[in-house]
C-alpha positions, 0 to 999 in steps of 0.5 A: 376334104381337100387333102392334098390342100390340108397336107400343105396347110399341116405342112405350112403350120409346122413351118415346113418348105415343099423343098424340105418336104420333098427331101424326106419323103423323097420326091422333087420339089415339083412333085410335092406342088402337085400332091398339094392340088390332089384331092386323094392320095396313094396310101403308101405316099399318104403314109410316108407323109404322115410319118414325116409330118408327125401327123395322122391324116388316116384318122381323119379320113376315117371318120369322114368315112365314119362319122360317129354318132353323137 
């Protein structure tokens, strides 16, 4: 998974701007373009975003990393 591209795509479908994002999470405008080009992200911006998207990206990079048997 791409997270910095899901991020923007979560983002988007909340009907959310970069420039909105970056005023609550707090960063620049420019900083939030390049976290949509990021792969992997610090767990503390990671989390911060999470809180501002209303949106739990750690479980979905759990269970990549642990897939449960079906």
């Amino acid at each position: 998974m791409n997270l910095g591209k899901h991020i923007q795509e979560v983002m988007r479908s909340q009907g959310m701007s970069a420039s909105e994002l970056a005023k609550l999470i707090p960063c620049e405008r420019t900083n939030v373009y390049n976290i949509f080009k990021r792969k992997s992200l610090d767990a503390r911006l990671l989390m911060r975003i999470s809180k501002v998207l209303n949106y739990d990206f750690f479980i979905e990079l759990s269970d990549m990393a642990f897939p449960k048997n079906k």
